[in-house]
N, C-alpha and C positions, 0 to 999 in steps of 0.2 A: 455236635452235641449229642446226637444219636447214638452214635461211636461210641463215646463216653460214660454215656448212662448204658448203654449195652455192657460194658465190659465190668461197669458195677455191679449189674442184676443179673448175669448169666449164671453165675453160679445156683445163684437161690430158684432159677427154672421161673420167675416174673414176666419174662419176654420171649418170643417164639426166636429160634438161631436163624441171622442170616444166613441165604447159601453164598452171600458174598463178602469180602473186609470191607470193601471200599463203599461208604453210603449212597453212591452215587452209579452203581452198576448194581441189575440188578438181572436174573438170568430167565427168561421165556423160553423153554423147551427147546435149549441147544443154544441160544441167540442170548449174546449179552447186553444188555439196551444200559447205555450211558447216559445218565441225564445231564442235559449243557443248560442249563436257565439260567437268565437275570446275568446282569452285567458280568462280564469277567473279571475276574480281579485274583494280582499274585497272592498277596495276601491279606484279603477283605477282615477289616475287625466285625467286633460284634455288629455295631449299628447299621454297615454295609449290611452285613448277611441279613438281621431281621427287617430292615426299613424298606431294602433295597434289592430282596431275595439274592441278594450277589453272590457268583460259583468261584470258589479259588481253584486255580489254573494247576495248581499243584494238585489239589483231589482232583482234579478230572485228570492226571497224568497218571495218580495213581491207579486212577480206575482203567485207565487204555492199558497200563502193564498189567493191573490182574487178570484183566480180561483176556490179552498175549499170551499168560502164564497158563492156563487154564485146561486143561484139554477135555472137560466135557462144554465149553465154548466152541462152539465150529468160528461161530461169524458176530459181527458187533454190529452192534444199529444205535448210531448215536441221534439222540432224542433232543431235537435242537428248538431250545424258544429262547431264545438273547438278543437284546438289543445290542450284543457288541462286549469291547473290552477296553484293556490297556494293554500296548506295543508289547509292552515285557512278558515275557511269558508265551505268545500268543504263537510265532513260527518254531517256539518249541510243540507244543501241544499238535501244531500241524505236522513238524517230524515226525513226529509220534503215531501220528496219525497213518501218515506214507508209510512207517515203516511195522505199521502192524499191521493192514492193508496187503505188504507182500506176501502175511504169511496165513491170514486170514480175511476174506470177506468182508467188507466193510461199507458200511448204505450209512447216509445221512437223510431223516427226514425234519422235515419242522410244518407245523399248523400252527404257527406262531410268528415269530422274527427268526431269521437267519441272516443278519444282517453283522458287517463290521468285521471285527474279529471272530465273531463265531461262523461269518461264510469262507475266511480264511483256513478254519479249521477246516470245515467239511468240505472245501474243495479237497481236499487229501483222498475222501473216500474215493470208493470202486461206483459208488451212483449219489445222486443228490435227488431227491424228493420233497414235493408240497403240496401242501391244499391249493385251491384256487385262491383262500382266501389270505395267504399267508406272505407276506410278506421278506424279499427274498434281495440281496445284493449291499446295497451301502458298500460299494468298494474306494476304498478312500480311506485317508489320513486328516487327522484335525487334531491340533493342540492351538489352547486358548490363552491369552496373556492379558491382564486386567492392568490395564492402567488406571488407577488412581490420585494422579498427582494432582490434579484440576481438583478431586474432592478435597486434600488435603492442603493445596494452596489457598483454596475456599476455606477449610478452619483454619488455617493458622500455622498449620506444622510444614515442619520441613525434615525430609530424610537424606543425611548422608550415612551415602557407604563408604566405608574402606576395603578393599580390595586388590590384590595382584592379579593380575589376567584379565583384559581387557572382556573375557566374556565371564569372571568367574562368578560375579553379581547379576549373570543377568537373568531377568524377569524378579529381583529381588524387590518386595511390596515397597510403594512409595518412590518406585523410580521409574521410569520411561527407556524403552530399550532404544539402542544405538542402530544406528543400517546395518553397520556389522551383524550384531546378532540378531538382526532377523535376516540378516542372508543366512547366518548359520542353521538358525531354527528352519527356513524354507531347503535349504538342502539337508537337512536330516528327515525332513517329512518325506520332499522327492526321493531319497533313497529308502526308505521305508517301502512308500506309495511303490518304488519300482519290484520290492522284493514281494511285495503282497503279488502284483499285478501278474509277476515270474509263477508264482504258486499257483494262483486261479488257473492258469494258461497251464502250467505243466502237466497236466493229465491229458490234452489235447482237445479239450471242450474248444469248439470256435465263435468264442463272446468276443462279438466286435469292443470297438475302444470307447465307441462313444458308451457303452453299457456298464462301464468302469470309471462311471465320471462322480463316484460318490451317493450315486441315488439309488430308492429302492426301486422294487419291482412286487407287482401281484405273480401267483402262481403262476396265470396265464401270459404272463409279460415274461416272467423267466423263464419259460418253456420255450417262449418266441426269442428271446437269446441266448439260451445255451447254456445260462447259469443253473435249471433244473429241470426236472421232469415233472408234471403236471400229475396226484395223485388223488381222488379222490378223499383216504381217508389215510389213519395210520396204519391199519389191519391192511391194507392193500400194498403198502409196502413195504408191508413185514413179508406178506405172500410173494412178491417178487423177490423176493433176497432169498425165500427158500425155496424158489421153483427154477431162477436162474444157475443156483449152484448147489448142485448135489451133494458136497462137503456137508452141508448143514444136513444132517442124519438126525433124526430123532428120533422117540420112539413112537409118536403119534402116526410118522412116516412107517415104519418097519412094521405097524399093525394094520396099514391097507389092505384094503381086495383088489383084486384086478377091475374090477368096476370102480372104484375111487380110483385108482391112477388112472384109469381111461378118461374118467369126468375132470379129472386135476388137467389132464394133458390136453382135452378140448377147452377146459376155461385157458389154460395157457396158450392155445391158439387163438381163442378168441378174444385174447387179450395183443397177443402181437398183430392181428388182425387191427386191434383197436388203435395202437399203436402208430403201426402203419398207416391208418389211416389219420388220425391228427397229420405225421410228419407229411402227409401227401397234401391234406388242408393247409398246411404250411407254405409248402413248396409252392403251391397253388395263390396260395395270399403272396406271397413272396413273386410270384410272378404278375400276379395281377398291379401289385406293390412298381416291379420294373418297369413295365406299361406304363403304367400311370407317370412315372417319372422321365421316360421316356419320352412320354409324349406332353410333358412339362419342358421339357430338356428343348426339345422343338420349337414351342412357342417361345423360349425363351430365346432360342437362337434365333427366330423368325424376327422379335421385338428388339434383338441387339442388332438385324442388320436396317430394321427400319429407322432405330433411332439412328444405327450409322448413317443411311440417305439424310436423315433429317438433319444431320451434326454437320454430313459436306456439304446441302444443301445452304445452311445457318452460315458458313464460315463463306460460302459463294457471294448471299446478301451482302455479308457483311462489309467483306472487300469489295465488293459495289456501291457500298453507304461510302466505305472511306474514300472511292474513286472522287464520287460524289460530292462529297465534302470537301476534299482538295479542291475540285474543279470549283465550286462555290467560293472556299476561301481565296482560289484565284480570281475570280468574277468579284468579290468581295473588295479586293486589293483594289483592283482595273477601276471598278466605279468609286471607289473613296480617292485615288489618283485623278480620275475626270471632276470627281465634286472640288478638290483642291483645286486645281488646275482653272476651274467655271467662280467659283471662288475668289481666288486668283484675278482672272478677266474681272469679277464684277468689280473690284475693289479699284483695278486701274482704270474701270470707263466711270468710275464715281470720281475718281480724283480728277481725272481728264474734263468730266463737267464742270466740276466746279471752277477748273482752271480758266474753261470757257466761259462760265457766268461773271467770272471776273473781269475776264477780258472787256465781256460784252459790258459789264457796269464800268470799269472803269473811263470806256470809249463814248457812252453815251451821256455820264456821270447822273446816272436814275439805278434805283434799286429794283425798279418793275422788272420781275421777271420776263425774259422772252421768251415767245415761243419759237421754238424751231420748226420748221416746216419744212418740205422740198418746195424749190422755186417753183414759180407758176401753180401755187395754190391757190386756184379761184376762189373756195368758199373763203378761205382767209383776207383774202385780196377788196371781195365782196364785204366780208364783215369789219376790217377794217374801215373802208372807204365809207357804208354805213356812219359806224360812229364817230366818222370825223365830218360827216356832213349832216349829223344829228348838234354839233355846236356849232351854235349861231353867234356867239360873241368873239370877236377878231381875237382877243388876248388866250381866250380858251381854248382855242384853235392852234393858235400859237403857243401854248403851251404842252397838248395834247403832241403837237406836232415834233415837240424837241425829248418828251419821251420816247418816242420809235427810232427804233433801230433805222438804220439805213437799207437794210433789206426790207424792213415794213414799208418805209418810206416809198420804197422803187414800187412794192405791191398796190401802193393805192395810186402812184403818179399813172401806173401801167392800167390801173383797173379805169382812173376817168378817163387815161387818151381811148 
């Protein structure tokens, strides 16, 4: 829109001349600063760009070639605050990037987001830069698909599609996708995810993997993986882009004293001093970091070999319970075989009495129980003879007398002789 109304009112002298075409570069004393903000988008319409401050991937292309074309540009410093972008577009903008990179100078900073597709981009540069406070990574792939059908089963509708190609409807509204295409859709992301992952890595930065799992990072968390350099401000790393490379000549540079380059050249040692020393607090956290893991690593091997004693120890009981048990359920057996067996006996000395009680009643023809005794039982003998000389009536006597057995009989004849 800039653009546009520029090229209406320049004639009439209403507006001051850019020193650049593209609205999105713009030139500080040799250095072409690119502005990257707000989503990426190939090509954002209106509502994008004002609702959504969205950058089209095409003007930032344009602006990386004027900047290329240029020759009072020495070096470019892309000006990164974006939450990210869309796929398309995105590893061109980063070719772009590599390949103008080899012919000039190239720093990415952000005191913002650099997240998504915009840290794709600026992995390209020659350095990457942040605030503490800025927000830096989001490496990863994500596409969304809305299924609807539960809401529209709920009112009432129903969508058919017609279609040839078993994926060529797919994610079409009102339908639910097949395993197929989400296999497809999960391996177009994993190759994506792998060509992003290829890029980050190709300038030799060493961001371990778990760093690249999709999440962000503060300033200081990106410095501690290798996704950036930790800056205080943006003027600080504009000063590194023209203190590391002499190319960037300008005339602010060419109007020095030898006293300004001697103070330029001690803040620049006292800046790789500084340097130096983060990466040494580093090494240092990193090593206190190994220790510490180290001697985790220990107790953990300490508490795998005691639960090992305690695992042979468990399976030693155990097989001792089962010894245990066997031998009970043998003992178990033995005594329910002696209980049958006692059982058994008692059932035939109860039939065997009774056989006896009959005997005895039918031999004596009384129902008076006898008792049995072993012979020559005095107190029997004794009580017996007692109650047969306690009746005094001859018939009751006689009577009493044809009750007993013939072994009681002998016990009272034996008790008067």
């Amino acid at each position: 829109m800039d653009a546009s109304l520029r090229g209406l009112v320049d004639r009439g002298g209403f507006l001051p001349q850019q020193t650049a075409d593209s609205p999105l570069l713009t030139i500080e004393d040799g250095i072409g600063v690119v502005a990257i903000e707000g989503p990426i988008l190939r090509k954002p319409d209106l509502f994008a760009r004002i609702f959504f401050g969205a950058t089209s991937s095409e003007d930032i292309g344009e602006a990386l070639r004027e900047a290329g074309e240029r020759d009072d540009i020495k070096a470019v410093f892309l000006n990164i605050d974006s939450p990210g972008g869309t796929v398309a577009g995105t590893p061109e903008l980063a070719a772009a990037v590599k390949a103008l990179n080899g012919s000039k100078p190239v720093y990415a900073f952000s005191s913002g987001l650099m997240c998504s597709a915009a840290y794709w981009i600026a992995s390209q540069a020659r350095a990457i830069y942040a605030t503490p406070s800025a927000q830096v990574g989001s490496i990863g792939v994500v596409q969304a698909v809305i299924d609807n059908t539960a809401a529209l089963d709920q009112a009432g509708l129903k969508v058919e599609v017609f279609s040839v190609g078993k994926y060529k409807a797919m994610g079409a509204p009102g339908t639910a996708l097949t395993d197929d295409q989400r296999e497809l859709i999960q391996s177009n992301l994993a190759e994506i995810a792998a060509d992003f992952h290829d890029a980050v890595l190709s300038r030799g930065r060493a961001i371990p993997a778990e760093a690249m799992e999709g999440q962000t990072f503060s300033g200081k968390q990106a410095q501690r993986y290798n996704l950036a350099g930790m800056v205080p401000d943006r003027a600080d790393a504009m000063r590194r882009l023209r203190i590391y490379h002499a190319s960037v000549d300008t005339g602010s540079r060419s109007m020095k004293t030898i006293e300004d380059e001697l103070a330029e050249a001690r803040t620049q040692v006292a800046n790789l001093q500084r340097d130096h020393q983060a990466q040494t607090d580093l090494l240092n956290e990193a090593s206190t970091s190994v220790d510490s893991l180290r001697g985790e690593v220990e107790l953990l091997a300490a508490e795998i070999d005691t639960l090992k004693a305690e695992r042979d120890d468990a399976k030693s009981q155990a097989a001792n319970l089962i010894i245990e048990r066997d031998s009970a359920s043998a003992r178990v057996v033995t005594m329910q075989s002696r209980i049958t067996g006692l059982e058994a006996s008692q059932t035939d000395f109860d039939r065997r009495l009774q056989l006896e009680v009959a005997r005895v009643v039918a031999s004596t023809g009384t129902t008076m129980p006898a008792q049995v005794t072993p012979a020559g039982d005095s107190t029997q003998a004794a009580d017996l003879h007692a109650r047969f000389a306690a009746i005094t009536d001859p018939a009751g006597q006689t009577a009493f007398w044809r009750k007993l057995t013939p072994e009681q009989q002998a016990l009272i004849l034996k008790h008067q002789a």
